[in-house]
DRENLUM-591779 format. One record per residue (C-alpha): residue number from 0; residue in one letter; chain; x, y, z. Coordinates in Angstrom, 3 decimals. Example, Ala and Ser with C-alpha at 12.3 -4.5 7.8 and 13.67 -1.06 7.14 Angstrom:
2
<nuro><seq>0</seq><type>a</type><mol>A</mol><X>12.300</X><Y>-4.500</Y><Z>7.800</Z></nuro>
<nuro><seq>1</seq><type>s</type><mol>A</mol><X>13.670</X><Y>-1.060</Y><Z>7.140</Z></nuro>
***
This chain:
170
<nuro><seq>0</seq><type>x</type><mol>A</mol><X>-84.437</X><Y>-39.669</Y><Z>162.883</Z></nuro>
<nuro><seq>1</seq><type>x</type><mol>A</mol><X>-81.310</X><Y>-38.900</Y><Z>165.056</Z></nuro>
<nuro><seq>2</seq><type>x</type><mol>A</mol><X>-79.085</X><Y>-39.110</Y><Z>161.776</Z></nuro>
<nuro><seq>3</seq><type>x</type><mol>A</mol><X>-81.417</X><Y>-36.736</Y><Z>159.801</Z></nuro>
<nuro><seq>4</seq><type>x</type><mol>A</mol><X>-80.856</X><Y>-34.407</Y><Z>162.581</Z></nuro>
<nuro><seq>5</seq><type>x</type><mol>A</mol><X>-76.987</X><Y>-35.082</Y><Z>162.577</Z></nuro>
<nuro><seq>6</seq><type>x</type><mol>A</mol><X>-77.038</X><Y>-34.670</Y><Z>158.872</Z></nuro>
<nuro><seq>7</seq><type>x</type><mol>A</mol><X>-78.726</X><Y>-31.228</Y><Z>159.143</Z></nuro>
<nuro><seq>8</seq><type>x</type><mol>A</mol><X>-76.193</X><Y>-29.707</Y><Z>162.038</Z></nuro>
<nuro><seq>9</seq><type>x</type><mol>A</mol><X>-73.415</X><Y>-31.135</Y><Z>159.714</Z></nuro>
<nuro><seq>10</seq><type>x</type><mol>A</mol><X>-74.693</X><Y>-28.804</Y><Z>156.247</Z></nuro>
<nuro><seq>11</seq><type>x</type><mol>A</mol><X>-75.197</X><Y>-25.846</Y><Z>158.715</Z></nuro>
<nuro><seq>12</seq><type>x</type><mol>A</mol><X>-72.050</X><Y>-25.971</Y><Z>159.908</Z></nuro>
<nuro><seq>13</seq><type>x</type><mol>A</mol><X>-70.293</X><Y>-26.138</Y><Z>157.103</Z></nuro>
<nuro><seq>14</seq><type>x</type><mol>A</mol><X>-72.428</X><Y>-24.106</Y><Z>154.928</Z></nuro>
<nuro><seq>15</seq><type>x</type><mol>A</mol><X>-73.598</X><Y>-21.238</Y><Z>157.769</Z></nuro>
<nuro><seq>16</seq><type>x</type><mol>A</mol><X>-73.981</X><Y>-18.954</Y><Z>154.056</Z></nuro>
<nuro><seq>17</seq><type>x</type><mol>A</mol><X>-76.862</X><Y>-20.860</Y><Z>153.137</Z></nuro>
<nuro><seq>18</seq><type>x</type><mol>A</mol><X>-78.469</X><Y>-20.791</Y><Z>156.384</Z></nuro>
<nuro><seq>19</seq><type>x</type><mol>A</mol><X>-78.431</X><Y>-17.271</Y><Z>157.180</Z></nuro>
<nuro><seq>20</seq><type>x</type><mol>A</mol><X>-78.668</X><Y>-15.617</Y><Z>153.221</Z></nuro>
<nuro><seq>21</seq><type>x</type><mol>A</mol><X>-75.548</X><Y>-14.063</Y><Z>154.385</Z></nuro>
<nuro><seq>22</seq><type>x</type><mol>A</mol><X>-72.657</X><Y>-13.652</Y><Z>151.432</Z></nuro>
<nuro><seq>23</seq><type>x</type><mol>A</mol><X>-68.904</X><Y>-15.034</Y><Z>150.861</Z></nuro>
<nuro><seq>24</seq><type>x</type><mol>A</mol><X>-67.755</X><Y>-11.792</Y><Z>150.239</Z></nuro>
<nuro><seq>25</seq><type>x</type><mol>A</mol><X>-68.366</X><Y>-10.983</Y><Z>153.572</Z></nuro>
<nuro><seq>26</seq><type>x</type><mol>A</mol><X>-66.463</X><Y>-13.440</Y><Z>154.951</Z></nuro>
<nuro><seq>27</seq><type>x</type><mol>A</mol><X>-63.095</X><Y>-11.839</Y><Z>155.140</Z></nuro>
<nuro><seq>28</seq><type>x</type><mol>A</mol><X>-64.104</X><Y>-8.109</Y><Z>156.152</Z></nuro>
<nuro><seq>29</seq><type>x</type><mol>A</mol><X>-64.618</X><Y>-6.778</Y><Z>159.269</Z></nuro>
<nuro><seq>30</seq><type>x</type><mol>A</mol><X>-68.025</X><Y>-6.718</Y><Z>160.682</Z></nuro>
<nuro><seq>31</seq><type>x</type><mol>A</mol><X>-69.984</X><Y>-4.159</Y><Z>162.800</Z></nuro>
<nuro><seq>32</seq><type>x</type><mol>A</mol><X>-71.793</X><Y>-4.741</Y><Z>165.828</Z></nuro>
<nuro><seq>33</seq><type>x</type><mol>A</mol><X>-74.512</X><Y>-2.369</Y><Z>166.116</Z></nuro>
<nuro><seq>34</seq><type>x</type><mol>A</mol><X>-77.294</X><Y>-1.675</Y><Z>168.390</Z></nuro>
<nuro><seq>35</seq><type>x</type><mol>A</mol><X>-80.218</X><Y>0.516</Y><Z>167.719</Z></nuro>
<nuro><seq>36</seq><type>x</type><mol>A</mol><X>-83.264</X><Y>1.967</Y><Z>169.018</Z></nuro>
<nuro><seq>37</seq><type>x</type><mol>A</mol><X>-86.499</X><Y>1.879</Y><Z>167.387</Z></nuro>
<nuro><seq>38</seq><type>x</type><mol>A</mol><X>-85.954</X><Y>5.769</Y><Z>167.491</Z></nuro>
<nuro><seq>39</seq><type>x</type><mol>A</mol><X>-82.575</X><Y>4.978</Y><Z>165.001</Z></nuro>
<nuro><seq>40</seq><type>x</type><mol>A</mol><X>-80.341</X><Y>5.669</Y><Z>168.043</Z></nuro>
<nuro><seq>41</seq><type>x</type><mol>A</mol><X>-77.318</X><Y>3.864</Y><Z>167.985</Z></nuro>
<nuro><seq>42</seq><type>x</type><mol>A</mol><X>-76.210</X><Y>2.613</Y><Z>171.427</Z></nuro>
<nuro><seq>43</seq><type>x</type><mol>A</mol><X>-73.316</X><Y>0.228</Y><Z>170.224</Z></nuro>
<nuro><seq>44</seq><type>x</type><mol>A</mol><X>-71.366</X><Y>0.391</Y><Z>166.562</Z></nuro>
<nuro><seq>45</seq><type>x</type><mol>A</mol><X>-67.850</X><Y>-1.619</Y><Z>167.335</Z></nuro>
<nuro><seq>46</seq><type>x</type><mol>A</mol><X>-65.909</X><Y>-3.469</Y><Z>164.871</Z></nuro>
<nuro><seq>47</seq><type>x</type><mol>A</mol><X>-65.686</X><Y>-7.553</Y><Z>165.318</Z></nuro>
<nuro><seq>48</seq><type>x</type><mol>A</mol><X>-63.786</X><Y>-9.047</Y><Z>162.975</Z></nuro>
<nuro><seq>49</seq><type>x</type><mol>A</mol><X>-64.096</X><Y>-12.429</Y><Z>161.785</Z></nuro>
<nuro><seq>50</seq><type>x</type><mol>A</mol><X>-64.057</X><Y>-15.043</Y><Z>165.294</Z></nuro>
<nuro><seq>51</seq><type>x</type><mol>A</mol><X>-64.995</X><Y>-11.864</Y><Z>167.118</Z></nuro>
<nuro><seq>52</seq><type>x</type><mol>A</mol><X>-66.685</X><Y>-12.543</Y><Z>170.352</Z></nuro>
<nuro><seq>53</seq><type>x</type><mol>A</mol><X>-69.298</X><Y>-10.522</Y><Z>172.416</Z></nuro>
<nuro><seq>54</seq><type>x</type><mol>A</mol><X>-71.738</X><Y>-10.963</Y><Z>174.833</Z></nuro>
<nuro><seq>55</seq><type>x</type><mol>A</mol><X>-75.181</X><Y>-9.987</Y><Z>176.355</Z></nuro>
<nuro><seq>56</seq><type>x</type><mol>A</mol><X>-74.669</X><Y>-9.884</Y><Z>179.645</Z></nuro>
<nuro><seq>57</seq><type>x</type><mol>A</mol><X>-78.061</X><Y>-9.218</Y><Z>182.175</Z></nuro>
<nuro><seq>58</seq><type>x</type><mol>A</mol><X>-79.185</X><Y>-10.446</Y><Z>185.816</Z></nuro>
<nuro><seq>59</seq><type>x</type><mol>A</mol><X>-82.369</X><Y>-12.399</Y><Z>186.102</Z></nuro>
<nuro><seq>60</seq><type>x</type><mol>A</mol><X>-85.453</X><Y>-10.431</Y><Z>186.838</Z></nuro>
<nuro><seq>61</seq><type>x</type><mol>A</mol><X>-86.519</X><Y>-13.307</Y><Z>189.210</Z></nuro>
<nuro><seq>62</seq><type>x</type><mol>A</mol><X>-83.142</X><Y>-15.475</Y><Z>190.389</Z></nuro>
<nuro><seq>63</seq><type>x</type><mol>A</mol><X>-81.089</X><Y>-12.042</Y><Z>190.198</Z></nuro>
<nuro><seq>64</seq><type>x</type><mol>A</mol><X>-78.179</X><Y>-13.821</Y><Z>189.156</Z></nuro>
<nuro><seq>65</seq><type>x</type><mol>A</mol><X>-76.143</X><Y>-13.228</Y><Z>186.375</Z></nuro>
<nuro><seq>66</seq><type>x</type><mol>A</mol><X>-76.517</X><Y>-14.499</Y><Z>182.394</Z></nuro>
<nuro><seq>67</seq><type>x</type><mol>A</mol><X>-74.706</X><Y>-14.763</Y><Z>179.613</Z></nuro>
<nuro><seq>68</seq><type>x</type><mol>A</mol><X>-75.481</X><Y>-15.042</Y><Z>176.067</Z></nuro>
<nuro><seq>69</seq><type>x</type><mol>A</mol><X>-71.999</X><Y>-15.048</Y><Z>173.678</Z></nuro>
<nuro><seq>70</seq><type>x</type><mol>A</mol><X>-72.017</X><Y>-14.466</Y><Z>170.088</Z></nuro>
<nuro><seq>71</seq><type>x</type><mol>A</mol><X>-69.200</X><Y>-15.083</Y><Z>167.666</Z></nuro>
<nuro><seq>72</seq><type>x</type><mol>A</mol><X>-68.743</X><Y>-13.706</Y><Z>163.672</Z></nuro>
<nuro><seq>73</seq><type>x</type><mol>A</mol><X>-67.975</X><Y>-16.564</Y><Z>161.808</Z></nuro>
<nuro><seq>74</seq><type>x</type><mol>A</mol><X>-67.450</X><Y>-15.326</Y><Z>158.641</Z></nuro>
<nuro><seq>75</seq><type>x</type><mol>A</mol><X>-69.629</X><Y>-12.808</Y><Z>158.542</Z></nuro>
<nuro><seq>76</seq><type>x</type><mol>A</mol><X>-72.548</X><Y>-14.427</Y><Z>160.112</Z></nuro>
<nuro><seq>77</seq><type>x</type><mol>A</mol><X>-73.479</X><Y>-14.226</Y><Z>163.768</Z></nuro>
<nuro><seq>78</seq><type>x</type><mol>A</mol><X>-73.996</X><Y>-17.171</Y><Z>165.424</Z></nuro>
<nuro><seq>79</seq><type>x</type><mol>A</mol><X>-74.881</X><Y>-17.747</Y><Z>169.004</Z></nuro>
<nuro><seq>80</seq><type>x</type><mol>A</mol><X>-71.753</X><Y>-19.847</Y><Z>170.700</Z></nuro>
<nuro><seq>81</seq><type>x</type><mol>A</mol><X>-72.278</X><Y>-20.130</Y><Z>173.923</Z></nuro>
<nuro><seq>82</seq><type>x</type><mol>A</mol><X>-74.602</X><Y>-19.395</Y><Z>177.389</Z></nuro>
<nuro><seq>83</seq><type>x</type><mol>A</mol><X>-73.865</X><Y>-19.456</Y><Z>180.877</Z></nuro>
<nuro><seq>84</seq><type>x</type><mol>A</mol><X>-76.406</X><Y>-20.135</Y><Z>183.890</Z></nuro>
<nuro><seq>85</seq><type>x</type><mol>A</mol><X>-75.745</X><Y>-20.554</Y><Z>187.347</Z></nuro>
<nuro><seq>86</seq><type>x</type><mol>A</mol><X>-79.001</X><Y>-22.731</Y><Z>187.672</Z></nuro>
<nuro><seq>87</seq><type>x</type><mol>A</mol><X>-82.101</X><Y>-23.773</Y><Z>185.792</Z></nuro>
<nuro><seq>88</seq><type>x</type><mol>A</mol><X>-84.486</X><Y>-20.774</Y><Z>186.444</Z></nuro>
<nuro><seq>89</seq><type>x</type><mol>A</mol><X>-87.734</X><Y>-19.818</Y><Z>184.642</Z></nuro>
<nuro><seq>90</seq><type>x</type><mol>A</mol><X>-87.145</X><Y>-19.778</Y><Z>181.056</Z></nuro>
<nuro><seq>91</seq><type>x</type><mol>A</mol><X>-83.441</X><Y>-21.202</Y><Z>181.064</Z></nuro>
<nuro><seq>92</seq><type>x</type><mol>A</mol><X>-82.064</X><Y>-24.621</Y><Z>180.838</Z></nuro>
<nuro><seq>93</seq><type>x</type><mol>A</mol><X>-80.041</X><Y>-26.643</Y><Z>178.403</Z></nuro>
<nuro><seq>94</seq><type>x</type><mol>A</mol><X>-82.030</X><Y>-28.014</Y><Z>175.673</Z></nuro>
<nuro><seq>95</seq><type>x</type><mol>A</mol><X>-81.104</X><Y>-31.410</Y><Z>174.270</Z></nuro>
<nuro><seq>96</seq><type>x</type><mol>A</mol><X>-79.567</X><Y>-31.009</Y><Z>170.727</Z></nuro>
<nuro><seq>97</seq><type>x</type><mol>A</mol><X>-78.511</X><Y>-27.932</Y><Z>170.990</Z></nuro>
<nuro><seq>98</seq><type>x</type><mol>A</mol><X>-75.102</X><Y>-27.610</Y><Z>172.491</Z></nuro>
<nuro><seq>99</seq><type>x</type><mol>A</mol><X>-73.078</X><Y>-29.472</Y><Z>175.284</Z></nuro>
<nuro><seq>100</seq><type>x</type><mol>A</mol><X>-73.879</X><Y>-28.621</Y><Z>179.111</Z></nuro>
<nuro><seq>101</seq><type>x</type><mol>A</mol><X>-70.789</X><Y>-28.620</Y><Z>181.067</Z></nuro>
<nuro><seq>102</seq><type>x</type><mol>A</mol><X>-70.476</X><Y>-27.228</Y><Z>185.076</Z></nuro>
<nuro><seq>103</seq><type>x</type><mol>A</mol><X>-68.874</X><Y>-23.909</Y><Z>185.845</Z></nuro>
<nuro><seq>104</seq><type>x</type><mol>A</mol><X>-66.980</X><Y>-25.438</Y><Z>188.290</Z></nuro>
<nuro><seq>105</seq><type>x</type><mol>A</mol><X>-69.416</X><Y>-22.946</Y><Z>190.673</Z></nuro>
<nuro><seq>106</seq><type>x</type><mol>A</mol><X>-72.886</X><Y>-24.846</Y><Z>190.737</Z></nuro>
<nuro><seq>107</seq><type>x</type><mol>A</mol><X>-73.992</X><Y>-23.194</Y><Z>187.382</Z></nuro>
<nuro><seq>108</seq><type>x</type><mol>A</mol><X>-73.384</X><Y>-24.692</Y><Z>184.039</Z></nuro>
<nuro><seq>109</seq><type>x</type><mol>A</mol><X>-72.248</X><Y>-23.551</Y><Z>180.429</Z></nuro>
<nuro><seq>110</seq><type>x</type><mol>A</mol><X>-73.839</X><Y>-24.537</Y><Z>177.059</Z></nuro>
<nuro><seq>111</seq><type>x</type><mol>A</mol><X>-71.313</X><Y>-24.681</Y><Z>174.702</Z></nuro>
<nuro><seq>112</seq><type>x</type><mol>A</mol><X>-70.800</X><Y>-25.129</Y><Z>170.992</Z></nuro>
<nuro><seq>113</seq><type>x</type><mol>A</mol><X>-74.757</X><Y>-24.290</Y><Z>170.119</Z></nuro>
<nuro><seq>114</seq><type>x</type><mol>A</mol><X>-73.273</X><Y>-22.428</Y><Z>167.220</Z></nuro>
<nuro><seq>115</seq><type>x</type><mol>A</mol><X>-77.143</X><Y>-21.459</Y><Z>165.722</Z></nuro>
<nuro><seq>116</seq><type>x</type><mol>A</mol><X>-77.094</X><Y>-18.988</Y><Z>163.007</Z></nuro>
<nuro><seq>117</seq><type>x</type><mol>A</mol><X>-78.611</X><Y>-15.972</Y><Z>163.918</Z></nuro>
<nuro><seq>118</seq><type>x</type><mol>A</mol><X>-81.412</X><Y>-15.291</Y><Z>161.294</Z></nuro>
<nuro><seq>119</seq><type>x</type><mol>A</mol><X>-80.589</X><Y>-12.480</Y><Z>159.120</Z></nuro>
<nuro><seq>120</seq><type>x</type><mol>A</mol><X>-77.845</X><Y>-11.339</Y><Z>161.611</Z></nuro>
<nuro><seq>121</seq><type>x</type><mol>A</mol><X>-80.293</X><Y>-9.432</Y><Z>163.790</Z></nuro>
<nuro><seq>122</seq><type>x</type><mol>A</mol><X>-82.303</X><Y>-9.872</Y><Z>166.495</Z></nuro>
<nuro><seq>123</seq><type>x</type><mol>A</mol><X>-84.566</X><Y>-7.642</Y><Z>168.391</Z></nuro>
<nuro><seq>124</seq><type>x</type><mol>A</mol><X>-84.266</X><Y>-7.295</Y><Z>172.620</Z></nuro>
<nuro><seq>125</seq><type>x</type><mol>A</mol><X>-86.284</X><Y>-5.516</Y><Z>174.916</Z></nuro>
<nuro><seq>126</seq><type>x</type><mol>A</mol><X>-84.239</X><Y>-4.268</Y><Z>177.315</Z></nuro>
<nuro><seq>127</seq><type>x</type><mol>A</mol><X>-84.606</X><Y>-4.649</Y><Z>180.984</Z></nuro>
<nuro><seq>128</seq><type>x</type><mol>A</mol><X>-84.634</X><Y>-1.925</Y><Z>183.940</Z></nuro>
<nuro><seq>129</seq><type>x</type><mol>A</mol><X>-81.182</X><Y>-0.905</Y><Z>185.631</Z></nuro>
<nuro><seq>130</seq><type>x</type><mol>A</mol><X>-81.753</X><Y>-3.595</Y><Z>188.141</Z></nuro>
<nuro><seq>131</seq><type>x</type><mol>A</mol><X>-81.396</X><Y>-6.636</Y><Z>185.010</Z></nuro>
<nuro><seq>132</seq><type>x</type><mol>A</mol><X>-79.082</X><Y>-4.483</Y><Z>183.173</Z></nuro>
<nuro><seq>133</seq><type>x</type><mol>A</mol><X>-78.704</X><Y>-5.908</Y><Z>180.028</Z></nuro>
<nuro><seq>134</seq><type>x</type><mol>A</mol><X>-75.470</X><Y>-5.069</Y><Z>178.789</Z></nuro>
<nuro><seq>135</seq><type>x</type><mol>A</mol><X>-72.781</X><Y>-5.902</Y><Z>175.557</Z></nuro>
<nuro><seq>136</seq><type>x</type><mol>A</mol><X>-69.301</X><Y>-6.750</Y><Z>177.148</Z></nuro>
<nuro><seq>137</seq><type>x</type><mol>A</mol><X>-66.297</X><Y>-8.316</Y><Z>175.151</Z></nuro>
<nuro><seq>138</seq><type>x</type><mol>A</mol><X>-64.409</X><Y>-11.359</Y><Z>176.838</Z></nuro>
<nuro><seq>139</seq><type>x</type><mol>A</mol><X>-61.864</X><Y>-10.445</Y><Z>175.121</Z></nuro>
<nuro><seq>140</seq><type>x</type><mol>A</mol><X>-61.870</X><Y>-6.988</Y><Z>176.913</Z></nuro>
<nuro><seq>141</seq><type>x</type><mol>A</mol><X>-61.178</X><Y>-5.044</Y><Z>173.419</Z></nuro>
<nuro><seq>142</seq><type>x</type><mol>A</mol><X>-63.900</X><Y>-2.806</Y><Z>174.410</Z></nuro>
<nuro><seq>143</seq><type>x</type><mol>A</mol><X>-65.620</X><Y>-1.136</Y><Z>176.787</Z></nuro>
<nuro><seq>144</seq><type>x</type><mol>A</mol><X>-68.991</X><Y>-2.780</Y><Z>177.949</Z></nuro>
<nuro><seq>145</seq><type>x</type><mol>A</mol><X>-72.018</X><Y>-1.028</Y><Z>177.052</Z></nuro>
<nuro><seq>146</seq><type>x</type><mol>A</mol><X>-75.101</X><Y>-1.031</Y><Z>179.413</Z></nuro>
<nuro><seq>147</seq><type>x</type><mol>A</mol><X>-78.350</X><Y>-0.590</Y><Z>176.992</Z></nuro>
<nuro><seq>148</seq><type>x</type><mol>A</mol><X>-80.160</X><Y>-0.585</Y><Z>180.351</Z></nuro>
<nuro><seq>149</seq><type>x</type><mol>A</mol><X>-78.538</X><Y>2.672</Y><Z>181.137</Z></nuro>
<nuro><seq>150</seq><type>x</type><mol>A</mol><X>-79.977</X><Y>4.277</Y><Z>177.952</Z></nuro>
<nuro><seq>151</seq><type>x</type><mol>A</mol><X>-82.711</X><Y>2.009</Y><Z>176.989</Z></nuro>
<nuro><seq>152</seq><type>x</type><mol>A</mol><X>-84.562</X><Y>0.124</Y><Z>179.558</Z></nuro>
<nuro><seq>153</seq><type>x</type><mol>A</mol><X>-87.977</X><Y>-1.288</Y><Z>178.665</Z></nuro>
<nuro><seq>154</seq><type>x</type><mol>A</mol><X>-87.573</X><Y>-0.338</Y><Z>174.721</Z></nuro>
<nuro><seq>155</seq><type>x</type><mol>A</mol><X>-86.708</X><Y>-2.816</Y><Z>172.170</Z></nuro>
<nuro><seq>156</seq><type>x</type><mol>A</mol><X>-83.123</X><Y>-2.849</Y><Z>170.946</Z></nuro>
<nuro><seq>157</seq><type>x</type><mol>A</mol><X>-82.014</X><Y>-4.392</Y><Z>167.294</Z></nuro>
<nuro><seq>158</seq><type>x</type><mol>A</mol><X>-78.730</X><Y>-6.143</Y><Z>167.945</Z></nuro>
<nuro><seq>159</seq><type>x</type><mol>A</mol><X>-76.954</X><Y>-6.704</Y><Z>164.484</Z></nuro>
<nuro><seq>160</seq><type>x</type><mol>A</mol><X>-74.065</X><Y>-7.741</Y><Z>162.775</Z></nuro>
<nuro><seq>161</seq><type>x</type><mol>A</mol><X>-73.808</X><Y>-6.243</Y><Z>159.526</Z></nuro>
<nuro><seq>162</seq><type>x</type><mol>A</mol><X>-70.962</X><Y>-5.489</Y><Z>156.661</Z></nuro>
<nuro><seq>163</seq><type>x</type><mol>A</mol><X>-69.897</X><Y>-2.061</Y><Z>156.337</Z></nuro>
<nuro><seq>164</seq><type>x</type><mol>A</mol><X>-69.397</X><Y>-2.452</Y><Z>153.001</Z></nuro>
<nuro><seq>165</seq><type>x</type><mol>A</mol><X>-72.566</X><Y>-4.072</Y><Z>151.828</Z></nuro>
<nuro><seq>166</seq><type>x</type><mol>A</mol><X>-74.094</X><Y>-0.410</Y><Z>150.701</Z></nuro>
<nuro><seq>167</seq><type>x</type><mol>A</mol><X>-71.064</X><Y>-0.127</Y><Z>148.415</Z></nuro>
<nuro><seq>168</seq><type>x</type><mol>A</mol><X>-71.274</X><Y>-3.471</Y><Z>146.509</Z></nuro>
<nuro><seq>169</seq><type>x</type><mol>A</mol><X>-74.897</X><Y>-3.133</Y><Z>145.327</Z></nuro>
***
């Protein structure tokens, strides 16, 4: 069974287009990172292009420590790379198959190279009070972060990656 599993990690990384419904001709564009509220507010809209990296940064509503969940475009699809946790709290912990644990250095641990599609390029968040403050930052510092909790706490959020130039092509 461990091969079949092997086998399957092996198509979706090389064929993420498949996985996600998301097309080649996407590939070599810039993307948008967008966040919205249910009300069609738009919190975030930032370019990534392709092996752009952002996060979602919050504290734990129990631990109060901080999280991270890190995104990448790879060719137009967005795929979660990476999460960091200083400990194994309610709800978090490495699960095995998915990704390599590897210490901080600091007590806490990352998860690297889960590289999972994100289905449809879109997922939905609600966002937590001021004190979790969920929040987009870039590691790479190319823009600002963004607190959604300052705008949007306890509504639900649709974090996206999409093509700009999608409406134009059909």
């Amino acid at each position: 069974m461990q091969w079949q599993q092997r086998l399957v990690a092996l198509l979706i990384a090389c064929c993420p287009f498949a996985e996600v419904g998301a097309s080649p001709a996407s590939a070599s564009a810039f993307m948008r990172l967008a966040v919205m509220t249910d009300q069609g507010d738009t919190l975030v809209d930032a370019a990534v292009p392709a092996g752009g990296r952002w996060c979602i940064k919050w504290q734990h509503s129990v631990e109060h420590f901080t999280v991270l969940d890190c995104y990448r475009n790879v060719a137009g699809v967005m795929q979660l790379e990476r999460s960091h946790q200083p400990d194994f709290a309610a709800g978090l912990g490495h699960i095995f198959g998915r990704g390599e644990q590897v210490s901080d250095g600091e007590g806490g641990y990352w998860i690297n190279a889960i590289n999972e599609p994100v289905a449809n390029n879109r997922y939905v968040l609600r966002v937590g009070s001021p004190a979790v403050n969920h929040r987009v930052v870039w590691p790479d510092g190319e823009h600002a972060s963004v607190s959604l909790s300052e705008h949007a706490a306890g509504q639900r959020v649709t974090i996206q990656l999409t093509d700009p130039h999608a409406s134009s092509r059909e």
